[in-house]
C-alpha positions in Angstrom: 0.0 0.0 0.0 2.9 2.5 1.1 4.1 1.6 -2.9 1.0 2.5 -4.5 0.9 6.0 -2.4 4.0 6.8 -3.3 3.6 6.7 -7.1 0.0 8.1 -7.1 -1.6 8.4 -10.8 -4.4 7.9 -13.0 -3.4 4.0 -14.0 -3.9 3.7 -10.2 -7.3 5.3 -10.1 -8.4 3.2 -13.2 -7.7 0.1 -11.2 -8.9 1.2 -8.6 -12.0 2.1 -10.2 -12.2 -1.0 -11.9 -11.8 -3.3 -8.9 -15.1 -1.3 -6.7 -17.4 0.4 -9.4 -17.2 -2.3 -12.1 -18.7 -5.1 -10.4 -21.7 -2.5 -9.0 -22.4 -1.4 -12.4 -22.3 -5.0 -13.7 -25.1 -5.7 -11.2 -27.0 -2.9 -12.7 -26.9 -4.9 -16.6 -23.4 -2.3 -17.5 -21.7 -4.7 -20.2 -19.0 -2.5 -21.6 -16.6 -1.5 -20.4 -13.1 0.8 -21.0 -10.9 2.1 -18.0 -13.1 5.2 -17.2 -16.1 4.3 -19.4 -19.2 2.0 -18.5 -21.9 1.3 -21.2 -25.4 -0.1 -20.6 -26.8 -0.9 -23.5 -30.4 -1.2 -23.8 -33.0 -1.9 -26.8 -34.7 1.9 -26.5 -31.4 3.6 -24.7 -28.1 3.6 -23.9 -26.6 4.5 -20.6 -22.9 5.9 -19.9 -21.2 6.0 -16.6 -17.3 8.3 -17.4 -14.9 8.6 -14.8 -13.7 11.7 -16.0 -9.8 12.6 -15.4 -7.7 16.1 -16.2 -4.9 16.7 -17.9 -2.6 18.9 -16.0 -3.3 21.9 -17.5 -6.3 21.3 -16.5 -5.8 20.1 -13.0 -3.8 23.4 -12.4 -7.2 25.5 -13.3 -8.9 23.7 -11.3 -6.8 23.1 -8.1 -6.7 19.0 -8.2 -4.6 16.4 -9.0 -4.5 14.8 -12.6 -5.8 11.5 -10.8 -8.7 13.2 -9.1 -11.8 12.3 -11.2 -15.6 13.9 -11.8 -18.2 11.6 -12.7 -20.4 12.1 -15.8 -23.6 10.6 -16.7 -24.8 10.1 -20.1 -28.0 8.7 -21.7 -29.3 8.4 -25.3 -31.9 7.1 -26.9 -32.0 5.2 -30.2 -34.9 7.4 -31.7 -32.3 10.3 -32.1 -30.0 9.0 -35.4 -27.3 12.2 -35.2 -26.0 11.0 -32.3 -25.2 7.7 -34.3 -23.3 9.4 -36.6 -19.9 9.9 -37.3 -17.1 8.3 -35.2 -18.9 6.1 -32.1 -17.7 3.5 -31.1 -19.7 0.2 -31.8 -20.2 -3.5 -30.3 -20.3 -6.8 -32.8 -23.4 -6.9 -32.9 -23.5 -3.0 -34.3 -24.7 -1.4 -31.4 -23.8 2.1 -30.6 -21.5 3.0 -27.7 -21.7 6.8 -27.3 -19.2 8.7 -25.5 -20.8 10.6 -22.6 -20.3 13.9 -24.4 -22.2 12.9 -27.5 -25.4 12.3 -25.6 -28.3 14.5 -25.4 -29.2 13.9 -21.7 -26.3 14.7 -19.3 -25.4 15.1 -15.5 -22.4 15.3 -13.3 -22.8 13.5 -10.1 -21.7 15.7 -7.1 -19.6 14.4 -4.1 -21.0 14.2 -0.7 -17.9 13.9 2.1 -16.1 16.6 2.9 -12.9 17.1 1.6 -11.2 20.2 3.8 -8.2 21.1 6.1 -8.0 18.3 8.5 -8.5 15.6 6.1 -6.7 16.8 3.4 -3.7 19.8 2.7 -6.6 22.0 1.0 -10.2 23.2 1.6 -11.4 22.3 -1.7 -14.6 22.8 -2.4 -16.1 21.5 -6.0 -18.5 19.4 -5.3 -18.5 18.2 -8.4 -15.2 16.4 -8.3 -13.2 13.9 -6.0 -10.2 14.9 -5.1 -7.2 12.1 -4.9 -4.3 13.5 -2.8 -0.7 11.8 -3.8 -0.5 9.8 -1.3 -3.7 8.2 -2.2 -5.6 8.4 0.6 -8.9 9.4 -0.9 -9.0 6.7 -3.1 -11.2 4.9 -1.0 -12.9 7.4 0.5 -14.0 8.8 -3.0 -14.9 5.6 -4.4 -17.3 4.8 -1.4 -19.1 8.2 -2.3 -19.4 7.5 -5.9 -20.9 4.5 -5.2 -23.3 5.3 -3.0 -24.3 8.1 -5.0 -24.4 5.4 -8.3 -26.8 3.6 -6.3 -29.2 6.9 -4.6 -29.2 9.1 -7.8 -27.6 7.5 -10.7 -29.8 4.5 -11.6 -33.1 6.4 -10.4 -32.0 9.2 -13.2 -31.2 6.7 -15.9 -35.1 5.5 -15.4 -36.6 8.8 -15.6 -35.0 8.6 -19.0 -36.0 5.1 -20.2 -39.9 6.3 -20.3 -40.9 7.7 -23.9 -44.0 9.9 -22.2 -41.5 11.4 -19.7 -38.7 12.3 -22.3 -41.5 13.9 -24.4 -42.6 15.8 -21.5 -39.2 16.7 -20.4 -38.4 18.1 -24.2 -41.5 19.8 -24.3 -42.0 21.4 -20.6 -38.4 21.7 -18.8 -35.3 23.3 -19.0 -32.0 22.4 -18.8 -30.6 22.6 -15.2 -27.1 21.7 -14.9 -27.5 20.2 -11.5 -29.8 17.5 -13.0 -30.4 17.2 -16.6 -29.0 19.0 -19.6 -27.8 18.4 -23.0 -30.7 19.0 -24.8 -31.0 22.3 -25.8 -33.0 25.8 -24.8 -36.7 25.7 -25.4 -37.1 26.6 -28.3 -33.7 25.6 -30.0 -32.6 23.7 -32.9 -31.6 20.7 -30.9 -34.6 20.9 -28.8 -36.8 20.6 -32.1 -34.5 18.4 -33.4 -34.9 15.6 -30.1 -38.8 16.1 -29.7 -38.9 15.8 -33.6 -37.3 12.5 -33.7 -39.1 11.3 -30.5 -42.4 12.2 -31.8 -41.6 10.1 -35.0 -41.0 7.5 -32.5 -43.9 7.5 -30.7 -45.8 7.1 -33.5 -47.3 11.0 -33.2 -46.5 11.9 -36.9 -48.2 15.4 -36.9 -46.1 16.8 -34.2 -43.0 14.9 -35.8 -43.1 16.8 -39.0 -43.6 20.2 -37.5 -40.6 20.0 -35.7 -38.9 18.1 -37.9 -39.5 21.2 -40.8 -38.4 23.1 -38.3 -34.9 21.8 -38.1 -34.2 21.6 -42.0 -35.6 25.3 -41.6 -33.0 26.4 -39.4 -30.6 25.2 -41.2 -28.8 24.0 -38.0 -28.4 20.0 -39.1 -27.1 20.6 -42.8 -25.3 17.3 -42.0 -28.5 15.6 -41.2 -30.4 17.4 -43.6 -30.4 14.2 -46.2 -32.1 11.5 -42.7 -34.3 14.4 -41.7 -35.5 15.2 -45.3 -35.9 11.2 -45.4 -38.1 10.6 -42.5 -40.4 13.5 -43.4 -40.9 11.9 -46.9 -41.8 8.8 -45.1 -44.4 10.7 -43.3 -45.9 11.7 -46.8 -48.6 15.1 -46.6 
């Protein structure tokens, strides 16, 4: 253990990481897996779980180590083809692996122990990172956070976004709050009308699909999607 304190860094984490969280998420149907990436991969959504670390550049902004870590949240549903595109990675049987940053709906879980002058050489106060000190101390202290906060708030958001009705509501009602969900655009935006467009095709509600579908290609804010947009509103016919 002194070893391991002594030559703190991110490969350290990453086990770490790997040897607590993985087998929690596995529990919870998360099949894929990098070092700091978790995928659960579901047939209307997929869910991301990124141990997000910091280059030191980075770290010196923000007053942490390059080994201390936020945790992202990620979820995206299948009805919504542009995050599909372009370079994601894929399993053998061709479904899509999103990075966290790609998706539409996005959190950042916060920490919940303190992490102050007495337990550590600085009263550090983002709550939305863990700080790991170079001896390594944290470590465990983190992790034990970030699971129970997997467990409380994690799965329990993931849910909210696995119901069609309440991703449609959310689209069409809230806005973003970057304590709890964002991602997805102002009300009214481009991507907003983009996501409620593509979920409405989903749901079957056609009408409300092609108005806010026409008012995408309108916008001219998809050109890349233009050609699939301009598609599934010639499936919808007049």
């Amino acid at each position: 253990m002194n070893k391991i304190r002594m030559n703190m860094d991110s490969k350290i984490v990453s086990q770490a990481i790997k040897a607590k969280i993985r087998p929690l998420l596995e529990s919870h149907g998360f099949t894929d897996f990098t070092a700091r990436n978790f995928w659960r991969v579901g047939k209307k959504a997929t869910d991301v779980i990124n141990f997000q670390s910091f280059n030191a550049y980075l770290a010196d902004g923000l007053g942490c180590t390059t080994y201390s870590f936020s945790v992202n949240l990620g979820c995206s549903h299948r009805a919504f083809p542009v995050f599909r595109h372009g370079k994601i990675k894929k399993r053998k049987d061709g479904r899509f692996l999103p990075e966290e940053y790609r998706c539409p709906f996005r959190v950042t879980l916060k920490r919940t122990i303190p992490q102050k002058r007495g337990l550590l050489p600085l009263n550090y106060k983002r709550m939305d990172i863990w700080y790991i000190d170079p001896e390594g101390a944290y470590i465990e202290p983190a992790l034990d956070d970030v699971e129970k906060q997997i467990e409380k708030l994690a799965m329990p958001w993931f849910e909210r976004l696995h119901d069609d009705e309440n991703i449609m509501r959310i689209l069409q009602n809230e806005a973003e709050d970057m304590d709890t969900l964002w991602g997805f655009g102002n009300n009214p935006s481009p991507m907003r009308s983009y996501l409620m467009g593509y979920m409405a095709l989903h749901m079957g509600k056609n009408e409300l699909a092609r108005t806010y579908l026409q008012a995408v290609l309108d916008s001219h804010s998809f050109e890349e999607e233009d050609e699939y947009i301009r598609e599934a509103l010639e499936k919808l016919g007049d």
